[in-house]
Steps between C-alpha positions, in 0.01 A plus 500: 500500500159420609361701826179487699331768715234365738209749738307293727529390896691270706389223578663443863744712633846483341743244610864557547680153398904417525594190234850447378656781699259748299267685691160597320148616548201252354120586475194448246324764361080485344415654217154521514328605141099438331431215236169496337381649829668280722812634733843261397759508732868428414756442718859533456802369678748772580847545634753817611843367447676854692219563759484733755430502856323829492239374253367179711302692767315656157449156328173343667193292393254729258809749449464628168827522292657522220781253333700558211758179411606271280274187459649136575257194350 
């Protein structure tokens, strides 16, 4: 099994979405890192399948977190 940790900010503050009777959390988060002097930034797409309510007042814009998952191409 492949997995994927990701550092880096949010982008926007964390949105909680309902789709198919599933309730979830989306946001992006930039990895920012220097290439041949230049700063690359990476973003990924990111979602919490089992979120909760207590985290979402925590989850804003320039947040830095951490996010351990499985990827999905």
């Amino acid at each position: 099994m492949v997995s994927i940790e990701i550092i880096g900010n949010l982008g926007a503050d964390v949105e909680k979405v309902s789709a198919n009777g599933n309730v979830f959390y989306s946001f992006n988060v930039c990895d920012n890192k220097k290439v041949n002097g230049q700063e690359v930034s990476q973003w990924y797409g990111c979602a919490l399948n089992k979120p909760s309510d207590k985290l979402l007042p925590y989850l804003k814009k320039g947040q830095t977190v951490f996010v351990r998952g499985i990827p999905r191409y």
